[in-house]
C-alpha positions in Angstrom: -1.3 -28.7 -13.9 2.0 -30.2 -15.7 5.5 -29.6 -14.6 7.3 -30.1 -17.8 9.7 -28.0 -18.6 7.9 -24.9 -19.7 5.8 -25.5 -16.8 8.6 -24.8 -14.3 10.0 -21.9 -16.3 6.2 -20.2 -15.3 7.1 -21.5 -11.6 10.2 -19.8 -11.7 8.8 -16.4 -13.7 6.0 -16.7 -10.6 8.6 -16.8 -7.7 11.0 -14.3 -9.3 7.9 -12.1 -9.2 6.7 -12.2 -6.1 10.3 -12.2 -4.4 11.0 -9.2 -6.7 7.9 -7.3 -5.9 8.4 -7.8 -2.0 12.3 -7.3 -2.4 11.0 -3.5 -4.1 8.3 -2.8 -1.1 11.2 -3.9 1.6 14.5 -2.9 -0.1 14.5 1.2 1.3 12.9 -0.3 5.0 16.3 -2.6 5.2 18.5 0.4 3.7 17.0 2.4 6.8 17.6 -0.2 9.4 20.9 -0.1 8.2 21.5 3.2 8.5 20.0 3.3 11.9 23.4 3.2 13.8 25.1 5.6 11.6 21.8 7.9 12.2 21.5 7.5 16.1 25.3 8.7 16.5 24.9 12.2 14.5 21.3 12.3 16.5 23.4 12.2 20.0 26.1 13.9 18.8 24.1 17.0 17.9 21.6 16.9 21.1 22.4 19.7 22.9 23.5 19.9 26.8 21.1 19.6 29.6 20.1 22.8 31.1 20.1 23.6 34.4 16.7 25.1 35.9 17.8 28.4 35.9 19.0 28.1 32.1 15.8 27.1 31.4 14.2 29.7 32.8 16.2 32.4 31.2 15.6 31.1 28.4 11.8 30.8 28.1 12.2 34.6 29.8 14.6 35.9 26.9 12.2 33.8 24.5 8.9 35.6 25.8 10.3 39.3 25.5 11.0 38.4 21.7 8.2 37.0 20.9 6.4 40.3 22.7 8.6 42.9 20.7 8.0 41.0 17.4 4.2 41.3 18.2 4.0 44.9 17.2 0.8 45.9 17.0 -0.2 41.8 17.9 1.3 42.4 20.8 -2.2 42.3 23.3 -2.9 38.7 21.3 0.9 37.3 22.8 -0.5 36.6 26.2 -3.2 34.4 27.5 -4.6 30.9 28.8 -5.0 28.2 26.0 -8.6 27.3 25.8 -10.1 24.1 23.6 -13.3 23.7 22.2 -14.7 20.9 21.4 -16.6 19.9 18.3 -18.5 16.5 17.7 -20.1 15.3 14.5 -20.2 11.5 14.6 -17.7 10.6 13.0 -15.0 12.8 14.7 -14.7 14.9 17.8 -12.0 17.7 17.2 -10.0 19.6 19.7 -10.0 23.5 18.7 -7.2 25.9 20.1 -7.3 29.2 20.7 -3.2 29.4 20.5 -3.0 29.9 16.7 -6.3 29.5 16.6 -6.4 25.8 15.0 -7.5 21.9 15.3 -5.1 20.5 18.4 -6.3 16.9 18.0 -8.9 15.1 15.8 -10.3 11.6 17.3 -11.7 9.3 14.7 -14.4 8.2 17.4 -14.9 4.4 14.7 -11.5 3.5 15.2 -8.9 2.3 17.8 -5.1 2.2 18.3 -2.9 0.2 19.0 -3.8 1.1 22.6 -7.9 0.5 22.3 -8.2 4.3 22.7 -9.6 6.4 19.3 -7.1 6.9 16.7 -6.0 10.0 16.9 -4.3 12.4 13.9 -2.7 15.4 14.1 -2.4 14.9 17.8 1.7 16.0 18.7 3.2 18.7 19.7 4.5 19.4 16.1 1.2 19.5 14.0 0.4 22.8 13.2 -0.9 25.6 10.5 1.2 28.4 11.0 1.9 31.6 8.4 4.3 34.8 9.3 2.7 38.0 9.1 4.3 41.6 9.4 3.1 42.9 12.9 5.2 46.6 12.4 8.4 48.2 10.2 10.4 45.3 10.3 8.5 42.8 12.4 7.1 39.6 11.5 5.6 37.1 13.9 4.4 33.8 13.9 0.7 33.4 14.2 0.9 30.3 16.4 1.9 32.5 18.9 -1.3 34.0 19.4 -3.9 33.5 21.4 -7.1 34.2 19.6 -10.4 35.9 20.7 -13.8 33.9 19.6 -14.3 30.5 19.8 -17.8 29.9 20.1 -19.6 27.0 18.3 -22.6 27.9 15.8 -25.2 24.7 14.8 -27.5 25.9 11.8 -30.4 23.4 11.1 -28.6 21.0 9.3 -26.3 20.4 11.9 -23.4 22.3 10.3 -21.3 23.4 13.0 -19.4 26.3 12.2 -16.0 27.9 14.9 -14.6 31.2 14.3 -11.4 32.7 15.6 -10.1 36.2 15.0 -7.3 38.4 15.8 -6.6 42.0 15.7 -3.7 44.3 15.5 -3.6 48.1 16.2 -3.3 49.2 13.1 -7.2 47.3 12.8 -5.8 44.8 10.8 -7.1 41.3 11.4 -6.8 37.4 11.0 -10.1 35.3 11.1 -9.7 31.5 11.4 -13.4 29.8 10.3 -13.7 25.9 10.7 -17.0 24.6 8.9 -17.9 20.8 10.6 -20.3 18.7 8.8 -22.6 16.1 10.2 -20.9 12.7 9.5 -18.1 14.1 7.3 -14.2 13.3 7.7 -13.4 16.8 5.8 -13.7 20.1 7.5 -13.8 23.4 5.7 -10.9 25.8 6.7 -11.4 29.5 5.6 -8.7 31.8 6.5 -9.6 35.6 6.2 -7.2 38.6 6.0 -8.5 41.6 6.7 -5.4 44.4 5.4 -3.7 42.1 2.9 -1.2 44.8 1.9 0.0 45.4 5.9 0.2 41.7 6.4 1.2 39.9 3.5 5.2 40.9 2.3 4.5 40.7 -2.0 0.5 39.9 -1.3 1.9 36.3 -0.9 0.9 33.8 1.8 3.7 31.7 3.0 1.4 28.5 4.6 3.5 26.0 6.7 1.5 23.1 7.1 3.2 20.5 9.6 2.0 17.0 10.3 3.6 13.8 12.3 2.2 10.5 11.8 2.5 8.5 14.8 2.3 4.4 14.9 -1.6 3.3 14.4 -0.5 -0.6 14.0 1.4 -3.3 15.6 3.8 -4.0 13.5 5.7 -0.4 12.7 7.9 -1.6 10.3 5.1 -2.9 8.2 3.1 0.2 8.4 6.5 2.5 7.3 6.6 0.0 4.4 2.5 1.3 3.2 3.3 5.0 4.1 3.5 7.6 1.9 3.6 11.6 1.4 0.8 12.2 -1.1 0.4 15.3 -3.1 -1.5 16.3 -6.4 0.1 18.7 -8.3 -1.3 20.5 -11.7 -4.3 17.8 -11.6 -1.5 15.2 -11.4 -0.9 12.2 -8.3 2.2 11.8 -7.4 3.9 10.1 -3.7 7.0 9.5 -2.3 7.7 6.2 -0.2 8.0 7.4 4.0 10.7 5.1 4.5 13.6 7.5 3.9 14.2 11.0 4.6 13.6 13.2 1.6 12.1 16.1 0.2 10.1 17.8 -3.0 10.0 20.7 -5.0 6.5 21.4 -6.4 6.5 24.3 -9.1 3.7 23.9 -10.2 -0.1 24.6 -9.0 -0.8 22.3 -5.6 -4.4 20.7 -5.2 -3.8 19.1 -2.0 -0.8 17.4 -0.1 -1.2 14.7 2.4 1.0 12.5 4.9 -0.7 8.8 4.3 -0.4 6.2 6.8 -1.4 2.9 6.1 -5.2 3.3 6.8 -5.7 6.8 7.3 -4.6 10.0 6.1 -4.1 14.1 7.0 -4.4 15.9 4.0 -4.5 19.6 3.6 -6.6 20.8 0.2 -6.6 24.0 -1.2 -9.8 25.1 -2.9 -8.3 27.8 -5.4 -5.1 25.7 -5.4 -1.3 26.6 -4.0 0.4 28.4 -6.4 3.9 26.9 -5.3 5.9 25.1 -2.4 7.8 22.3 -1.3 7.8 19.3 0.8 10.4 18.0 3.3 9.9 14.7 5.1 11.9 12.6 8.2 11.3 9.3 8.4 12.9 8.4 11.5 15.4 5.8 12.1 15.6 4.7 15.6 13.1 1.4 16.3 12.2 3.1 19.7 10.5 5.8 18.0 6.6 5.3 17.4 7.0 8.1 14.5 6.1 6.7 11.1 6.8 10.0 9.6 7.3 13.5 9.9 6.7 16.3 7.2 7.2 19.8 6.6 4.7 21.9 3.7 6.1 25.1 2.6 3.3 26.6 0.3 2.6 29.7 -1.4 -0.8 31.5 -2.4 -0.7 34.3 -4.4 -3.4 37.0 -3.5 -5.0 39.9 -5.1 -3.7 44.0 -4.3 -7.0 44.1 -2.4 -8.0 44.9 1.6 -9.5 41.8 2.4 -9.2 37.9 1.0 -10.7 35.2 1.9 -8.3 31.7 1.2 -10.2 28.8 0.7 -9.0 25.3 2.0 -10.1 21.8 3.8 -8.8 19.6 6.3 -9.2 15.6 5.7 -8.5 13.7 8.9 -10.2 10.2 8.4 -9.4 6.6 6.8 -8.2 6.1 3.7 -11.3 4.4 2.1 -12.1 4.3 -1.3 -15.6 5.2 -1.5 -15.2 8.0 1.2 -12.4 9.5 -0.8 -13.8 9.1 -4.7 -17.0 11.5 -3.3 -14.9 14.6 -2.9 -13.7 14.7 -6.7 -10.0 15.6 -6.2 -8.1 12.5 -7.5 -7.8 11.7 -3.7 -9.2 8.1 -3.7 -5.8 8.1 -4.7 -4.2 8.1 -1.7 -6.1 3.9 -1.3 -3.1 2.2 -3.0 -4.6 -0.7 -4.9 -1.8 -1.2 -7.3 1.6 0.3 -7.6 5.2 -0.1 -9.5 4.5 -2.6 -12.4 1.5 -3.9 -11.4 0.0 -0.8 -11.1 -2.5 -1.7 -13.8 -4.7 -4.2 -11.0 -5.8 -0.4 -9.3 -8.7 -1.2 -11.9 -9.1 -4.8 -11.3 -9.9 -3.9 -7.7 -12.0 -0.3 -8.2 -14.0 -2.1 -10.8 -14.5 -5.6 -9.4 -13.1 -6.7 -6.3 -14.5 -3.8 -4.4 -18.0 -3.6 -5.5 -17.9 -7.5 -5.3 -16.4 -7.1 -1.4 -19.0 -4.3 -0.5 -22.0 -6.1 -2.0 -20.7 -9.4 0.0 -20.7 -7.2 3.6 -24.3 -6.5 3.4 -25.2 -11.0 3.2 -22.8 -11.3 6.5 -21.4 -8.9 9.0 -18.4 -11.7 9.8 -15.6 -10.7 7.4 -13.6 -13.9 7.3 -16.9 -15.1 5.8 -17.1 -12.5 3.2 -13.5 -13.2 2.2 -14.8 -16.6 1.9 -17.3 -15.4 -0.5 -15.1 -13.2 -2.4 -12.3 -16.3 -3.0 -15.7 -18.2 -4.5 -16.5 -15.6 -6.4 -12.8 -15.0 -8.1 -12.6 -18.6 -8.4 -15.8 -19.4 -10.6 -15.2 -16.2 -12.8 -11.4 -18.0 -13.5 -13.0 -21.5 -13.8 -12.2 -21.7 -17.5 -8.4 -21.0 -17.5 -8.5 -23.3 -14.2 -10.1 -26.1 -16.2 -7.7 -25.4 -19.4 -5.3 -25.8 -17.1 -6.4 -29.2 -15.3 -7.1 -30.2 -19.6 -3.3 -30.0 -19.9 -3.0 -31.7 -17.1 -5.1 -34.1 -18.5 -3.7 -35.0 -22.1 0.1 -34.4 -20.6 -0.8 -37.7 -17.9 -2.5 -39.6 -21.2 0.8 -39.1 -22.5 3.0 -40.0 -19.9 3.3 -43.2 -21.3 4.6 -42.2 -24.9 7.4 -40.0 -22.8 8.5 -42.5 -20.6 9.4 -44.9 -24.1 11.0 -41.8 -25.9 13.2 -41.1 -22.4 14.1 -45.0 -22.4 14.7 -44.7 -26.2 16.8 -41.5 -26.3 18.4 -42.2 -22.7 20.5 -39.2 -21.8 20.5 -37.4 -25.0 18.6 -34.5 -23.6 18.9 -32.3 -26.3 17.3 -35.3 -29.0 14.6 -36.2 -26.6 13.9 -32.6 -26.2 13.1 -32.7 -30.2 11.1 -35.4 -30.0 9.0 -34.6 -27.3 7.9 -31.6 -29.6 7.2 -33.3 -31.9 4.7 -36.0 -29.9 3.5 -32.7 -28.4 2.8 -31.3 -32.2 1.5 -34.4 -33.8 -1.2 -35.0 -30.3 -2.2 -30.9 -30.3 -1.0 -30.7 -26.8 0.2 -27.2 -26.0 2.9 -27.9 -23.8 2.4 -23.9 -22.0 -1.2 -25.2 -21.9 -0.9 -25.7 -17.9 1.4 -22.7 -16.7 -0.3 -19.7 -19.0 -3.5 -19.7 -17.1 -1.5 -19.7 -14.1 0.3 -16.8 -15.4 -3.1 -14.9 -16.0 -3.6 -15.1 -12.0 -1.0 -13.5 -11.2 -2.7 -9.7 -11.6 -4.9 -11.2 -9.5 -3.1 -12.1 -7.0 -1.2 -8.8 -6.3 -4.4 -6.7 -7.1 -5.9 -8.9 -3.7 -2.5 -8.1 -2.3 -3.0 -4.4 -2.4 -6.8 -4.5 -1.6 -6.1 -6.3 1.7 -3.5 -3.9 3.0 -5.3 -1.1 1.9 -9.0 -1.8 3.1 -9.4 0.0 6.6 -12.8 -2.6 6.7 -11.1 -5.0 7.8 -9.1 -3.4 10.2 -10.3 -4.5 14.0 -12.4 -7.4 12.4 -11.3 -11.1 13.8 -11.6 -14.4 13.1 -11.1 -17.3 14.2 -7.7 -17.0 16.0 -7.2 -13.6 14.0 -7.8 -10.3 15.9 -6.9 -8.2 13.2 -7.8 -9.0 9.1 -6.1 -6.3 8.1 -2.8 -7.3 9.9 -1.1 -10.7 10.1 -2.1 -13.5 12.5 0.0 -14.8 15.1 -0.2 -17.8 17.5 3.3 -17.7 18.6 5.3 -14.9 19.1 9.6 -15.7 19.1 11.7 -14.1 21.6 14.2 -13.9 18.7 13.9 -12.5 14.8 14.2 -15.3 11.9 16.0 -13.3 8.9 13.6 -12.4 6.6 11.0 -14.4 8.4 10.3 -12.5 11.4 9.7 -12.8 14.8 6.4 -14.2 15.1 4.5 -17.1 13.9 1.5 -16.8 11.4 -0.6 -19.7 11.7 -3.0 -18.5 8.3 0.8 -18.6 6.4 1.0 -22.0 7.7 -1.9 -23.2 6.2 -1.6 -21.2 3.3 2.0 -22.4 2.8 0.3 -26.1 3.7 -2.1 -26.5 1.2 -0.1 -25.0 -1.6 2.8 -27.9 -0.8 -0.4 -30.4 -0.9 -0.9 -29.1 -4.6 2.8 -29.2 -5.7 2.8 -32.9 -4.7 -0.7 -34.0 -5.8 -0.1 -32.4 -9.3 3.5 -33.6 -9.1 2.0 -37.4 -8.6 0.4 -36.5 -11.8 3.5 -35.4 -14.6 5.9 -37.6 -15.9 9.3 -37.5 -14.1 11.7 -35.1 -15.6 14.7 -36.7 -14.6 16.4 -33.2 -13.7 16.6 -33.0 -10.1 16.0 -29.0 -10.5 12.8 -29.4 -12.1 12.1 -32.2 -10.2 11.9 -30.0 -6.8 11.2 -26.7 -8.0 7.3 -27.1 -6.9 8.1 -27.7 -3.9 10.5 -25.1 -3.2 8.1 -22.6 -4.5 5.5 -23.4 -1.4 8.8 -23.2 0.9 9.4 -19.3 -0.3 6.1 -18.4 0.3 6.5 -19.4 4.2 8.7 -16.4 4.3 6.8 -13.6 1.9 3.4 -14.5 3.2 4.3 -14.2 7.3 4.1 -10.5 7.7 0.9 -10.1 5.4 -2.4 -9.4 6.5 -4.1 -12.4 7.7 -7.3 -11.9 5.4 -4.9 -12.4 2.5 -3.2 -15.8 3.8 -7.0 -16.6 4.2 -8.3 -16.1 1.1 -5.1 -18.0 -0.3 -5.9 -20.8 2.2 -9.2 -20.9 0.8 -8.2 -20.7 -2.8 -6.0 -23.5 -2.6 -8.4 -25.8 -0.4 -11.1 -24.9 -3.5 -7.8 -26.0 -6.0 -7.0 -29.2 -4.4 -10.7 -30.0 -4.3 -11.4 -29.5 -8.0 -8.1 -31.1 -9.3 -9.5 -34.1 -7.6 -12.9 -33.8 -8.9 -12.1 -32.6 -12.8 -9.5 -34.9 -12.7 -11.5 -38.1 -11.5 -14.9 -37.8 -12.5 -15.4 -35.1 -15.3 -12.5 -35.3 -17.5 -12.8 -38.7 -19.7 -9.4 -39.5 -20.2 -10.5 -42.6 -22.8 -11.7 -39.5 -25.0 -9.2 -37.8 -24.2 -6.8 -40.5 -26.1 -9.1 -41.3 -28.4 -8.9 -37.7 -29.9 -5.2 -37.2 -29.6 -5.0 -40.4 -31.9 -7.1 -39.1 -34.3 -5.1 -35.8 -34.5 -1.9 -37.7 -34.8 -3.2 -39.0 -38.1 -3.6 -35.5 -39.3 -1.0 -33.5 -41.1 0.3 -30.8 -38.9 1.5 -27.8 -40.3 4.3 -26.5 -38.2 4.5 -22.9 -36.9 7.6 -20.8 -37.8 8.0 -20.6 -33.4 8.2 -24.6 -33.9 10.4 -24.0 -37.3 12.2 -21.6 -35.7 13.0 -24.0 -32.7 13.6 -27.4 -34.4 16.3 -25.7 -36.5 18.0 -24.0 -33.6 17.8 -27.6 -31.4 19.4 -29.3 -34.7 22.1 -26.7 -34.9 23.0 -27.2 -31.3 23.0 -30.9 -31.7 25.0 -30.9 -34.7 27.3 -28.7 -32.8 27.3 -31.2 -29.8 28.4 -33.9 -32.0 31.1 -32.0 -33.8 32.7 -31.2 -30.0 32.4 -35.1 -29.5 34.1 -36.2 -32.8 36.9 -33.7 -32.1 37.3 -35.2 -28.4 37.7 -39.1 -30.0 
């Protein structure tokens, strides 16, 4: 590769991208973090005083005898003992309540927390499906306040295993919770019947509240805030919100499904017939001792029919968001996998159509995933082999004339805008595209931030080591800092290192390689460009910083060999000399620039004629 001058505009084009893209994915965690003081006085201001134990006990006294009188005729189903039920279908063992009648927990039994345990979802006090129904003349009660009859688990032959809950009022009346649980599946069916839609339902309209806390599933929080989202698809539309600041959402039109996304996994709550209406309010908390990623609220309305019974329709997806898991349900939820986003959302289809088949294919030759990433970086590097050897061609023809520049520099001395001309001209009269070693470099970089989203998107990897890596899917770190470096972190990555390592090793063998500049700026921009990515690279996931270690150990080793034994650089000359003896016919770009250098130079020279 070259470093004239074009050649370290792309190097600057590539760093403001990648600082500009990580600046975007970081810039609302740091406006949080800045707010955090400001946030953590209102939060103590407002807590309210401690009460003494005979407060408290009034109070839950005074709060009992409401809930009772709201009851009405639910009034038998507002006392009892919480029983759970437990369901298991290899994939996921759910906790059932009776209280509201409802999943308490759901254990992904394949994957582990930060504590080795199962992940869990939907595990706090605050998840919950809850709806208000009329329970007498002017008395409405929430339905997690009852305790529901039923409970028992049906297995049909296919191992379908089906949980039903009911409730009934005086009036006969009823509620009937059914939870369908299929063999190996992430999704469970959730049909809620109303039995007396009229006498329950103010308008025939059900008023859902679906709440749901994501709690901290990897080490590095911050990180994990940064790849969260709230997820909903709306009128056959995706659209998210980042979960790094506090917000909320007004969705008018019909809801398909609406989902708190985590880094790796997801709760999402899907509607069959669809939501009519509803809104969205999310917390994304503030203080660094809290393990909460995010905390959401669903308002959302179904519409039903003047009729005496209805049966609502919906699903439950408590899993990991995978790809191919998500794509089989049909619903625009394979979404929720972020594989490209703001202007480089375009790579989405670089890594659904290629790097993901390639990946999946590659996991069935080795089960050791630093291998397979291996394999992958091979793979990505012989399908770019012709722009990496048009490249290393530029190289090539710019070091054959290295020697033609170095007598137009001692010709032209410090005329910079002259030798500028001239060099065009050698570059015109030799066919030398002077872009010819920076564009294919360009062309990489959708390929670079489609990897960038696969890797901290691809729950595979998660848990997988190698080498000194316990975690693919997270960074790497042999050192940990009892202090925090500003915008480096407080840990050290040793797969940055090398990756940072081998692309300095580049800079300086290509560098040994162009004529010198004589600017000092573009003399050391390659090798600042290895020094910012010490610093973007050291909170990534350590199968990225591997597959651009890799990369760069397969670029240093074929810029040696292209260089040194395939490229003839006698025929290399020998055709440059024959073109130079052929009329060129200039472009109107070259036109267009030989007249705009002349102008400046003429104007240069007027300035110096008025000065003597």
């Amino acid at each position: 590769m070259n470093f004239d001058r074009d050649t370290i505009i792309g190097f600057v084009v590539l760093a403001v991208l990648f600082i500009g893209y990580f600046f975007y994915n970081s810039k609302q965690q740091l406006a949080y973090e800045k707010a955090k003081a400001h946030q953590d006085s209102i939060v103590n201001a407002s807590k309210p005083k401690m009460d003494t134990l005979a407060q408290h006990t009034d109070s839950l006294r005074v709060d009992s005898a409401n809930r009772i009188a709201s009851a009405g005729g639910f009034r038998q189903a507002t006392t009892g003992t919480e029983q759970l039920t437990y369901v298991d279908n290899g994939v996921v063992k759910i906790a059932f309540t009776n209280k509201g009648g409802q999943p308490k927990w759901v254990e992904l039994k394949h994957f582990k927390g930060p504590d080795s345990t199962n992940v869990k979802l939907a595990a706090t006090d605050f998840d919950k499906i809850d709806y208000v129904v009329a329970t007498g003349a002017n008395k409405t009660a929430d339905i997690t306040n009852f305790f529901f009859n039923g409970g028992q688990v049906t297995k049909d032959a296919n191992g379908v295993q089906t949980i039903t809950y009911q409730v009934q009022s005086a009036d006969n009346s009823s509620l009937v919770h059914q939870f369908v649980v299929k063999p190996g599946n992430y999704m469970v069916d959730f049909n809620l019947q109303l039995n007396g839609v009229s006498q329950l339902l103010s308008n025939n309209t059900l008023n859902l509240i679906w709440q749901n806390k994501a709690v901290q599933l990897q080490k590095d929080l911050a990180y994990e805030k940064q790849q969260s989202q709230v997820s909903y698809e709306v009128d056959g539309n995706y659209d998210h919100n980042t979960a790094l600041k506090s917000s909320s959402e007004e969705l008018t039109k019909p809801i398909q499904w609406i989902g708190v996304k985590q880094q790796f996994f997801t709760t999402t709550l899907v509607a069959k017939n669809g939501f009519s209406s509803g809104n969205v309010e999310w917390i994304a908390p503030t203080n660094p001792q809290d393990s909460t990623v995010v905390q959401a609220v669903a308002n959302l309305k179904v519409k039903l029919p003047s009729s005496t019974s209805d049966v609502i329709p919906m699903s439950i997806y408590y899993g990991p968001t995978d790809y191919k898991i998500l794509k089989q349900y049909g619903n625009n939820m394979d979404e929720l996998v972020t594989l490209g986003s703001g202007i480089f959302s375009f790579v989405k289809y670089i890594n659904r159509w290629i790097i993901i088949p390639v990946f999946d294919f590659l996991k069935k030759i080795t089960l050791n995933y630093g291998i397979v990433i291996l394999l992958l970086t091979l793979f990505i590097r012989l399908c770019i082999s012709p722009l990496t050897y048009s490249s290393y061609l530029s190289g090539a023809k710019m070091k054959v004339l290295r020697p033609e520049i170095e007598k137009l520099k001692a010709k032209y001395g410090s005329d910079q805008q002259q030798m500028s001309m001239e060099q065009m001209r050698l570059f015109r009269e030799a066919g030398v595209n002077p872009m010819g070693g920076c564009i294919p470099g360009l062309f990489q970089v959708p390929i670079f931030f489609a990897l960038y989203n696969f890797f901290n998107s691809n729950v595979a990897l998660r848990g997988q080591g190698f080498l000194w890596a316990h975690d693919l899917s997270q960074y790497d770190s042999i050192l940990n800092l009892p202090f925090k470096i500003p915008l480096y972190g407080d840990h050290v990555s040793l797969f940055t290192i090398t990756a940072v390592a081998t692309s300095f090793l580049i800079s300086l063998y290509s560098m040994s390689m162009t004529p010198d500049q004589g600017n000092p700026m573009l003399k050391y921009m390659p090798y600042f460009f290895p020094f910012i990515l010490l610093f973007v690279f050291n909170k990534l996931p350590a199968g990225l910083t591997w597959y651009y270690t890799v990369s760069n150990l397969i670029t240093l080793g074929l810029q040696f060999v292209i260089q040194n034994y395939i490229i003839d650089h006698d025929k290399i000359l020998a055709k440059m000399v024959e073109n130079r003896k052929k009329p060129k016919a200039k472009s109107k770009w070259q036109e267009k620039m030989e007249e705009m250098q002349s102008q400046q130079r003429n104007i240069q020279n007027a300035q110096q004629r008025n000065k003597k």
